[in-house]
N, C-alpha and C positions, 0 to 999 in steps of 0.2 A: 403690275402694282400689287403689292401683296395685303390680305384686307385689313390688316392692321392701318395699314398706310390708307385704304380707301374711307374707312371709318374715321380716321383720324380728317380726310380731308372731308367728306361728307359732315364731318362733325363742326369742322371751322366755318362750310358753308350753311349752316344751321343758324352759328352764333351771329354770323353777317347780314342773315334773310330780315333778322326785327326792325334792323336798325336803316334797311333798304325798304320797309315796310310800303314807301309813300312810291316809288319806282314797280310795286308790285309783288306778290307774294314769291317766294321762289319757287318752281316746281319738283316736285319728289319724282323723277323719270323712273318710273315701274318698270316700261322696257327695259332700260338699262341695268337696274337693281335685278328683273330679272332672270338676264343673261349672267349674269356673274354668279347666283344661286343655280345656275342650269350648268355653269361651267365648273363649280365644286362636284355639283351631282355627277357627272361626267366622271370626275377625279376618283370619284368614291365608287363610278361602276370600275373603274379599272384597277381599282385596288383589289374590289371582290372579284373579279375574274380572277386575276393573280391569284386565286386561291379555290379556283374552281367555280364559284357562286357566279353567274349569269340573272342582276334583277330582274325579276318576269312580271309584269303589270296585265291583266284582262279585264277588257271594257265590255259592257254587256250592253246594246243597245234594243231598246225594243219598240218597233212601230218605226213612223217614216219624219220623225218632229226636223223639219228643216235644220234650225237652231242648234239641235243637240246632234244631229250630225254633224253640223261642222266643227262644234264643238269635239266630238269624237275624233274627227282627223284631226285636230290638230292635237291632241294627244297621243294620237300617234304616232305623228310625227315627232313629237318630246324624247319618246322611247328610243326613236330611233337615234336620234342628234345626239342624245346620250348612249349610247349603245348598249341599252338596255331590248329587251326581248318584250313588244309588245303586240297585245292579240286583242282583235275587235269581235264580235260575237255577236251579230245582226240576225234579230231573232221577228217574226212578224207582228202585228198590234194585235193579231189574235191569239197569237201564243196564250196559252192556258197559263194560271198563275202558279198552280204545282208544274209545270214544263220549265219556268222559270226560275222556280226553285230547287228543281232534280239540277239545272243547269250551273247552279250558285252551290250545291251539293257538290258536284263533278269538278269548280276548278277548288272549293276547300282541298281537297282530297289530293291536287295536283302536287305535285314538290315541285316543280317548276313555276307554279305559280304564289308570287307574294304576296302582291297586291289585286284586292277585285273591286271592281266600283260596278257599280248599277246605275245606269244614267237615267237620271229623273227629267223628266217628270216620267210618271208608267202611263200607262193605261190603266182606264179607271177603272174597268172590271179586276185589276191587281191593290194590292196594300204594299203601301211602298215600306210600312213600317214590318211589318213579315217580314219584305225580301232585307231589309236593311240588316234584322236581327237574325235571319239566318247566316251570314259571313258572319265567319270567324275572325272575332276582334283583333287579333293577330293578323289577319289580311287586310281589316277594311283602312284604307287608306284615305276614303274618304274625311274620316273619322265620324259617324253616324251611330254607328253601335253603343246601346248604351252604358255597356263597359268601357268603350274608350269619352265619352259624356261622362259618366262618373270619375274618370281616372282624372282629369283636367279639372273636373271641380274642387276636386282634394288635392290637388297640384302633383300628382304622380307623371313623371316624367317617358315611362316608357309606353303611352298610350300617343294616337294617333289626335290630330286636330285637324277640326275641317280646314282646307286649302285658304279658302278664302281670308277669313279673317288670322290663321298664319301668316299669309304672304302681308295682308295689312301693318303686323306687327315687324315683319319683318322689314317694310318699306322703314315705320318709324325709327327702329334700331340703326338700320345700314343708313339713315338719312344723319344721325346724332342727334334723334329727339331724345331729351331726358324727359320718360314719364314718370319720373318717382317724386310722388306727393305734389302731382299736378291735379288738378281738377278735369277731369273724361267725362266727355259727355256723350252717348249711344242714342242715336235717334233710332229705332228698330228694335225689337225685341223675337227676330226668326230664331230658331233651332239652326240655322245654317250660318247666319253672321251675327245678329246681335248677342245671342245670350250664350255661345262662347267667346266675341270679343271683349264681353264685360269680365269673364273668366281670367283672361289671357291680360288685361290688365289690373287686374287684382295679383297674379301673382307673382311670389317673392322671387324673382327672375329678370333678366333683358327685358325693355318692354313693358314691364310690370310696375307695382307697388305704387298705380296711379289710385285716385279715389272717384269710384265710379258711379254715372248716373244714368239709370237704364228709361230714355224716353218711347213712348209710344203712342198709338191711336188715341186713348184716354189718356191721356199728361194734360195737366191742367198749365198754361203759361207756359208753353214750348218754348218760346223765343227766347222769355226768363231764365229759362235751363242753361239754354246753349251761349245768351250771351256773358255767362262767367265761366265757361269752359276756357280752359286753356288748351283741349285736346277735343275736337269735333270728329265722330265718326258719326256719318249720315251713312245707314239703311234701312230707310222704310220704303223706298221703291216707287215713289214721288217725283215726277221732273221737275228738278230745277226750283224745289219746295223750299230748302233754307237759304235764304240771301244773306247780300253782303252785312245789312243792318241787323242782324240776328247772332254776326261772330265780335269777339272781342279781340280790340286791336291788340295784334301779334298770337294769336292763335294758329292751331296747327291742325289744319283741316284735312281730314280723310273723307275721299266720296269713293263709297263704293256699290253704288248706284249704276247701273247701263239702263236709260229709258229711251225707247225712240219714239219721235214727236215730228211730224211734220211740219215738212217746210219745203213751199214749193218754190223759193229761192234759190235750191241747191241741185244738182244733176239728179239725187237719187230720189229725191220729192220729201225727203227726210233729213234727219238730223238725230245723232246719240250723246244722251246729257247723260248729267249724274244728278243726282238726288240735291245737288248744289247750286246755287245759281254759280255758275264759275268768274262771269265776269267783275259780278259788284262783291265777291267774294275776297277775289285776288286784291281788290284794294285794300283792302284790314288784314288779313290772313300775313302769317311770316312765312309758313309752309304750305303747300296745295298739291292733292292728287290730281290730274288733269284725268277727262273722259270723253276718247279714251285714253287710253294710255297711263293710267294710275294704278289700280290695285289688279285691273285686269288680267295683266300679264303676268302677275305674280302668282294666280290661282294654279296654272297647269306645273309650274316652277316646281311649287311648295307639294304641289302630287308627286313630283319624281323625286322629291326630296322624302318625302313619305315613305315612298315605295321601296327607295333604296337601305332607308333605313332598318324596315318589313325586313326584306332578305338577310340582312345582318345580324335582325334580332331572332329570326327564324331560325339563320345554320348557327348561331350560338358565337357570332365571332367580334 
């Protein structure tokens, strides 16, 4: 199906979900939206090959954080499925912080390398805000750098954007949310998702030209915010903090939120929410991220999407 055709049909399932409202919100499948952003990606490494360019991505891990290793393979595995060129760089939790930055030195300097991420969290004898500002904004794919932060507040297009709340915007687009001159509402105000997804819906673009409202720890009447929102982005990192009575009927709720909470009803003694209650959500909501499975899988998507982009704007093509 060609994505004219899929937006077009994502789009009529859009117009269908308000009016299905009382059967349940419809779900925005991140998987799926993923796979089809990973399957362009693909398209575009094999275009640059045709012409010599091989995208090259290098992860840099440092210390043994469970979480962000496995986070790491499967980034590696992205590079590969797209047949992109990708390098892990496991470094120890005592690594000195100039070792780490001789090392963030060595792949700037690479021509094989486009893209470099440094996986957070560090070790706290490092400044993640050094290592961030060391890569060349040209490479960081992350988008952290605060040349690619300024390039997106002034709406410059060839700067890089954190993964995250990309693939979020990207979930609304490919879904046929029309944000323009909806009311957004941002529970979270991170440097990592809130306060470039207030960005990314302000501007004049896909996705954009919504009017936004940036909640947080001090917001006085939360619930007041969010319930004339027509557009719900919860990240303050809260299990299961805004419910179903706090959205307004036919909203279009984004949770991108991952908490884990236990619960000794289940095999693993746990369970993983989003920042949403999901269930008394779906009854009001027209649209709903599920978690997992909502914005999750969009995050490593919109890095290969990055990355490849990195290479193109790097050989000049």
């Amino acid at each position: 199906m060609h994505a004219e055709a899929q937006t077009h049909t994502a789009s009529a399932g859009a117009a269908s979900a308000a009016s299905e409202a009382s059967q349940g919100a419809q779900l925005i499948d991140g998987t799926a939206i993923g796979r089809l952003v990973r399957r362009d990606v693909a398209e575009a490494v094999e275009r640059l090959k045709a012409r010599g360019i091989t995208p090259g991505l290098s992860v840099v891990l440092v210390g043994d954080d469970p979480a962000s290793a496995v986070y790491v393979r499967s980034k590696g595995k992205a590079c590969e499925e797209a047949g992109m060129r990708g390098e892990t760089i496991r470094l120890p939790a005592d690594t000195s912080e100039d070792a780490l930055l001789a090392q963030v030195d060595r792949l700037n300097a690479d021509p094989n390398v486009h893209g470099i991420l440094v996986q957070m969290p560090l070790p706290r004898h490092m400044s993640a805000d050094k290592v961030i500002r060391r890569i060349l904004p040209e490479k960081d794919v992350d988008g952290f750098h605060p040349v690619n932060v300024g390039k997106l507040s002034i709406g410059e297009r060839d700067g890089f954007v954190p993964c995250t709340p990309a693939g979020a915007i990207e979930l609304l687009v490919r879904s046929g949310v029309d944000t323009r001159g909806k009311d957004a509402v941002i529970v979270g105000r991170s440097n990592i998702v809130g306060k470039p997804m207030a960005a990314l819906l302000m501007q004049d673009a896909p996705g954009g030209n919504a009017t936004v409202t940036v909640c947080h720890s001090r917001t006085t009447n939360l619930a007041g915010h969010i319930r004339r929102a027509d557009i719900v982005v919860a990240a303050i990192g809260k299990p299961e903090m805004i419910t179903g009575d706090m959205i307004k009927p036919g909203a279009v709720v984004v949770d991108v939120g991952i908490n884990r909470v236990n619960d000794a009803s289940v095999p693993k003694g746990y369970r993983i929410v989003g920042d949403v209650h999901f269930a008394s959500a779906r009854e009001v909501a027209s649209l709903i991220t599920p978690v997992p499975g909502g914005v999750g899988p969009m995050t490593i998507a919109m890095l290969m999407k990055n990355t490849v982009r990195a290479a193109a704007q790097i050989a000049g093509v």
